[in-house]
C-alpha positions in Angstrom: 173.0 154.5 28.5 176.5 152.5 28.0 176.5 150.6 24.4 178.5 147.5 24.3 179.2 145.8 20.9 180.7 142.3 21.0 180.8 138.9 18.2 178.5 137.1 20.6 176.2 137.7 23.7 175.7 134.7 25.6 172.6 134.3 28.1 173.2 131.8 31.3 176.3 131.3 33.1 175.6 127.9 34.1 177.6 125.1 32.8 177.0 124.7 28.8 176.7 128.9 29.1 180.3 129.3 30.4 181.8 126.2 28.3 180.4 128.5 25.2 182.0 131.8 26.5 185.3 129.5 26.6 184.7 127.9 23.5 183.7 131.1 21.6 186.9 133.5 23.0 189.4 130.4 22.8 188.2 130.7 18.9 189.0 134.0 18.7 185.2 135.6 18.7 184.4 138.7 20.8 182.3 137.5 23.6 180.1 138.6 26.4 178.2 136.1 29.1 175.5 137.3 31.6 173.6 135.3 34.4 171.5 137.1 36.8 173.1 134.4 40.0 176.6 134.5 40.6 177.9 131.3 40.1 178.7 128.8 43.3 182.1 127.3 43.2 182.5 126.1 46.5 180.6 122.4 47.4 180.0 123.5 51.2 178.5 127.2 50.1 174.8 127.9 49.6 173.1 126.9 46.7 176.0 125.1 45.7 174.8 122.7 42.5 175.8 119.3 43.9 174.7 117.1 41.0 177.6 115.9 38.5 178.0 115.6 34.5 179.3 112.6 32.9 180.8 114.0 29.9 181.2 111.4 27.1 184.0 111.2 24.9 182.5 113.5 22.2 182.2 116.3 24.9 185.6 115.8 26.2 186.6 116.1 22.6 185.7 119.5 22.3 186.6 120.7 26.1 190.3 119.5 24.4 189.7 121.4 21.4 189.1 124.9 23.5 191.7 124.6 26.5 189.1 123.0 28.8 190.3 119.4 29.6 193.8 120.7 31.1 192.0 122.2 34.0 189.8 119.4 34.1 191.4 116.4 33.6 192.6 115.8 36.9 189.4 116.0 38.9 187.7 114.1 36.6 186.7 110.4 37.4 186.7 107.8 34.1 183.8 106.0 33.0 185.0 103.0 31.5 181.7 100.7 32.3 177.5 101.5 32.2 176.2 99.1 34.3 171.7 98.5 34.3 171.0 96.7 36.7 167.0 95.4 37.0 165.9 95.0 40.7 162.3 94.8 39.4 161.8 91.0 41.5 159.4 90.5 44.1 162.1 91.3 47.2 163.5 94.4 44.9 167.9 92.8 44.9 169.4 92.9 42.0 168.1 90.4 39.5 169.4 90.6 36.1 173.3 93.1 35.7 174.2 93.9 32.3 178.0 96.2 31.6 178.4 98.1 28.6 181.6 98.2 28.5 183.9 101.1 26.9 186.8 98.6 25.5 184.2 96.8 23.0 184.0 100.3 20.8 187.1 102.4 21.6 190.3 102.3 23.7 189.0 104.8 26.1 186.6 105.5 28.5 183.0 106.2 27.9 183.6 109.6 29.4 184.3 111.2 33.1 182.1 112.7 35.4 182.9 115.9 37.3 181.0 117.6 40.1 179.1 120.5 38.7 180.4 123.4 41.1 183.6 122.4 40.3 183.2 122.6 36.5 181.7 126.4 37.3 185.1 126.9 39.6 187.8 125.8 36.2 185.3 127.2 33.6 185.8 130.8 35.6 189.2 130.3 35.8 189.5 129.6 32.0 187.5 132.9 31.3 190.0 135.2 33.4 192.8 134.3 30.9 190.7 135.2 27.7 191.2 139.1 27.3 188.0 139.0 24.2 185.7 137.6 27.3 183.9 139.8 29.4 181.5 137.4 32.1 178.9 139.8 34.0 177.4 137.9 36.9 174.2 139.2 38.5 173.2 140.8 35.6 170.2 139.3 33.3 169.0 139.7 30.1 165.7 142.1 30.5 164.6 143.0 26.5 165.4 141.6 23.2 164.9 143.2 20.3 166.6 141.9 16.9 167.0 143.4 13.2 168.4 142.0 10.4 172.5 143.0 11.2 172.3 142.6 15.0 171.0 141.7 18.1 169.9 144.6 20.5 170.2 143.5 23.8 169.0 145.5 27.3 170.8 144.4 30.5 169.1 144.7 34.1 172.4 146.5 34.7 171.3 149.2 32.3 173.6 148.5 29.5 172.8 147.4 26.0 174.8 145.1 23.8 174.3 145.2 20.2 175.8 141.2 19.1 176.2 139.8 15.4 174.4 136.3 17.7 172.6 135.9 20.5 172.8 132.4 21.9 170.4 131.7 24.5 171.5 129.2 26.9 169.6 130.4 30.6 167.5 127.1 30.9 164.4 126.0 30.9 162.4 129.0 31.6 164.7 130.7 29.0 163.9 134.5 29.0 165.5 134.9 25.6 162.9 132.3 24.0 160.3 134.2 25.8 161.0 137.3 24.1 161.2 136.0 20.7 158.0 134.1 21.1 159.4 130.4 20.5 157.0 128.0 22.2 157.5 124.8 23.4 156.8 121.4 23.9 156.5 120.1 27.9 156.0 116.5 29.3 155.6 115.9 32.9 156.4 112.6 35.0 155.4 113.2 38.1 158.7 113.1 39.3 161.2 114.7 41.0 165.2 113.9 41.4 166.9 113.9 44.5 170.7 115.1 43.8 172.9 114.6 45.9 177.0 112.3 46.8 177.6 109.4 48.7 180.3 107.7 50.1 180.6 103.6 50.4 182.8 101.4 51.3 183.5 99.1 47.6 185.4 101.1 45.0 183.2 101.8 41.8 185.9 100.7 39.7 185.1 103.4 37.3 181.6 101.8 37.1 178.3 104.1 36.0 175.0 102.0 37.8 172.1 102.7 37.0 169.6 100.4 39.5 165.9 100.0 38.1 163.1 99.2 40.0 160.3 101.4 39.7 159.7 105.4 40.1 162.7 105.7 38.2 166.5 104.9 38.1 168.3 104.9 41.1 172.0 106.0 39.6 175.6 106.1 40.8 178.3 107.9 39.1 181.9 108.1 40.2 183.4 110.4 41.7 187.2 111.0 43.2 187.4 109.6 46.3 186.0 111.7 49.3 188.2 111.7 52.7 189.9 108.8 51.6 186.9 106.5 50.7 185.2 105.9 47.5 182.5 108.2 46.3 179.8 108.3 44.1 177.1 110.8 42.4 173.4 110.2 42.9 170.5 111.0 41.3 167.8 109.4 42.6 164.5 109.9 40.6 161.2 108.5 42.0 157.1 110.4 41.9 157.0 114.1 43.6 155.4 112.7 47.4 157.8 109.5 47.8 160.7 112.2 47.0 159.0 114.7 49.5 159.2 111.5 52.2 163.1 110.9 51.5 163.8 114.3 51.5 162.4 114.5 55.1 163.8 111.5 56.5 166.6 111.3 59.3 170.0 111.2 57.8 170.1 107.4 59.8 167.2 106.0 57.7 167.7 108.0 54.6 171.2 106.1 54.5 169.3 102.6 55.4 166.4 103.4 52.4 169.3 104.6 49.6 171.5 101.4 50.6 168.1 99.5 49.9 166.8 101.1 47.0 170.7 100.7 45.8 170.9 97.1 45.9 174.2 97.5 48.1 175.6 97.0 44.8 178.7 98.9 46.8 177.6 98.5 50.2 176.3 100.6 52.5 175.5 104.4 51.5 176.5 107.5 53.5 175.2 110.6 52.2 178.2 113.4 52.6 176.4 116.5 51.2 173.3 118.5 51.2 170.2 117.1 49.5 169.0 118.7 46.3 165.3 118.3 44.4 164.4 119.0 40.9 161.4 118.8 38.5 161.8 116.1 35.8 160.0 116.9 32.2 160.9 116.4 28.9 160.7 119.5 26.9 161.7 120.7 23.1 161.6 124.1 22.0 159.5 124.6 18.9 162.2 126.4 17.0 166.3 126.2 17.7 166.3 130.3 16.5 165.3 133.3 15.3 166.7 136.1 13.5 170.6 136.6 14.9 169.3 133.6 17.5 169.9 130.5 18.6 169.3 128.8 21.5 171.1 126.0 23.1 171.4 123.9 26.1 168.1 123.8 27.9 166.8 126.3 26.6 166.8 124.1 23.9 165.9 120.8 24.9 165.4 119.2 29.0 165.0 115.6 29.6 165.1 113.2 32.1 168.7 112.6 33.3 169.1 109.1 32.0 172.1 107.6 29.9 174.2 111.1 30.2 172.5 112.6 27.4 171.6 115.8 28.8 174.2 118.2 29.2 176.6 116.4 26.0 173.5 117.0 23.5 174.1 120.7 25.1 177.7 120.3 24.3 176.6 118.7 20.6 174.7 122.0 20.0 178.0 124.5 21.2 180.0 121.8 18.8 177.5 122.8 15.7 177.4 126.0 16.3 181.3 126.7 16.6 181.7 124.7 13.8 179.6 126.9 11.7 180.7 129.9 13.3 184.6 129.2 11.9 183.6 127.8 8.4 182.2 131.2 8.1 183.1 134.4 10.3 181.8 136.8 8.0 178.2 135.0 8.6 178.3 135.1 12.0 174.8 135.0 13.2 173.3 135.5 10.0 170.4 133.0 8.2 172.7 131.1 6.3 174.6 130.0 9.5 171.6 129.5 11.8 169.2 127.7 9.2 171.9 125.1 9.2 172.6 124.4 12.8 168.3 124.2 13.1 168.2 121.9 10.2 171.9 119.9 12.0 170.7 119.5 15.8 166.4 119.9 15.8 165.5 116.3 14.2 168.5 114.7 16.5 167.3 116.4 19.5 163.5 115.2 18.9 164.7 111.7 18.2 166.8 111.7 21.6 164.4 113.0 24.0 161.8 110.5 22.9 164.1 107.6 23.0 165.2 109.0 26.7 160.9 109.6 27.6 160.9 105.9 26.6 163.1 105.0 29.1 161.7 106.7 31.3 158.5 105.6 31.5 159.9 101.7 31.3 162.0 102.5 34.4 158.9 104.0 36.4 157.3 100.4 35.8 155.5 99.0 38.7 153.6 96.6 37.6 155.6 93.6 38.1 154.6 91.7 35.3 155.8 94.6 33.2 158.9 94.4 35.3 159.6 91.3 34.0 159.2 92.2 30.5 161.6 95.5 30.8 164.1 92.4 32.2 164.0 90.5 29.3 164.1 93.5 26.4 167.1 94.5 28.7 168.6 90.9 28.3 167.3 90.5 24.4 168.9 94.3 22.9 172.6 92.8 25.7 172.8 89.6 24.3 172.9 90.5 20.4 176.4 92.1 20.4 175.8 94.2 17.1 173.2 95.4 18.8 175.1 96.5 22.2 177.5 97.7 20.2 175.1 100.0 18.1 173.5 101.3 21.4 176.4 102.1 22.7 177.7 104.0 19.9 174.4 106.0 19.5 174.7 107.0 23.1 177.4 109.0 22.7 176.6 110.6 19.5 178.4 108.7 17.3 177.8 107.3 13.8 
């Protein structure tokens, strides 16, 4: 049986798994990323993840720091304005618009959003010019066994990788979790998010909208412009049967119930992809490692995809990590290292999935006196500009 040795084994190629395997080799580590699926880097192919990540500033930070952001950059649409808009009235139009706007905290934009195949596409490309970076697609992580100086690791391939750190990052049903016996903490909604991009005929104007009425937000995100007219990410979250009767509409009177549900806040909507569904649940892992472990990304930690916290609290746990990985090479993987990044991200990550479940649950309002009374907390925290400015700040992981 072949025996690999390597600085790092990395579990999950998707998105924060591959922008580890970057970050790692650009620094200089030994690494060595497995996911049992390919992954899709082509918008028209099969299975192709259609949804989009708004990277805040923090995130982008780091993508600059490991040789990222140069391949990036240039597909990558600016966020410069958060728009809520409440649309909780009796005839469900816009009622009450409220931008938090980049330019009040920093001279630039909140982030930029980038489709998520496309971010699979680059991050490949970045891995092919890092010699210390071997990536094994369609290969998974079958056993894990650990001792105090390594990490055994069996591969369905046959192979087995002995790492100074594993890092678990393959998701929510994480296998590497599984095997180490860390349990976790699941809340369900109900709900289910449609995924999908649109074209319309108003420019976003770098605008982020996030339309509340009830079921959950109705959100656009911009994107580059798609055959010449502007374009937008949606993620449309309402309860499991109303997404199972959008999902099998005609294209016609999909378009005519997203324009609706939309507000035309930029006109009418024209779907120009496939349609994708996912689960919605909160969940925290009881534990961020074990010995020569830690997991990250949502293996970690899944929430509701509201305020772009998701995938940048991913990126927050590659920052700690890395960080503690080159203020100590010699400790690679070892208790001193991991005990601090449990002790830096776990109380953050508790505190930021509740504060997203709370928002959650106030956007699937559909009682419309407590409509009313999410419009007015929404006008009461925008009106007090200490206040605006804090949330903003706190939304991107600032202090």
């Amino acid at each position: 049986m072949t025996r690999l040795s390597t600085d790092i084994l990395i579990s999950g190629g998707g998105v924060a798994g591959l922008s580890a395997a970057v970050a790692f080799g650009n620094a200089g580590f030994s690494v060595i990323c497995v996911d049992p699926s390919a992954p899709v880097t082509d918008r028209q192919a099969a299975g192709a993840d259609l949804r989009s990540t708004a990277f805040l500033q923090p995130s982008v930070d780091l993508f600059r720091d490991c040789g990222l952001w140069d391949r990036l950059a240039s597909f990558a649409a600016p966020l410069q304005i958060m728009r809520i808009v409440d649309a909780g009235g009796v005839a469900g139009e816009a009622r009450l618009t409220k931008d938090f706007d980049a330019a009040e905290i920093s001279d630039q934009p909140f982030g930029y959003n980038l489709p998520n195949w496309l971010l699979r596409r680059e991050m490949l490309g970045a891995l092919t010019r890092l010699p210390n970076v071997t990536f094994l697609p369609g290969v998974a992580t079958a056993s894990v066994l650990t001792r105090e100086t390594e990490a055994l690791v069996s591969l369905s391939n046959g192979q087995r990788v002995s790492a100074r750190m594993l890092i678990g990052a393959d998701g929510r049903a994480s296998s590497v979790r599984a095997a180490l016996g860390i349990g976790v903490t699941t809340t369900r909604y109900g709900q289910k998010a449609l995924a999908f991009t649109v074209s319309h005929p108003i420019p976003h104007d770098n605008v982020s909208t996030e339309v509340h009425r009830s079921g959950g937000p109705f959100t656009l995100v911009p994107l580059p412009d798609h055959e010449g007219l502007p374009a937008s990410a949606v993620v449309w979250m309402e309860r499991g049967p109303e997404v199972e009767r959008l999902r099998a509409l005609p294209e016609a009177e999909f378009n005519a119930e997203m324009s609706l549900r939309s507000c035309h806040v930029l006109g009418p909507l024209s779907r120009n992809s496939a349609l994708t569904v996912w689960p919605i649940i909160s969940q925290i892992a009881d534990r961020m490692t074990a010995e020569r472990t830690a997991l990250m990304a949502e293996a970690a930690h899944v929430m509701p995809p509201i305020g772009a916290q998701g995938l940048n609290m991913s990126l927050a746990d590659l920052a700690c990590l890395l960080d503690l990985a080159q203020a100590d090479r010699e400790g690679l993987g070892g208790p001193a290292m991991l005990d601090a990044y449990q002790r830096k991200r776990h109380l953050d990550i508790k505190a930021r999935v509740a504060g997203v479940d709370a928002l959650n649950r106030t956007s699937m309002i559909g009682t419309p006196a407590l409509r009313d009374l999410r419009a007015g907390m929404l006008n009461a925290l925008y009106s007090l500009r200490l206040i605006r400015k804090t949330l903003m700040h706190a939304g991107l992981g600032l202090r």
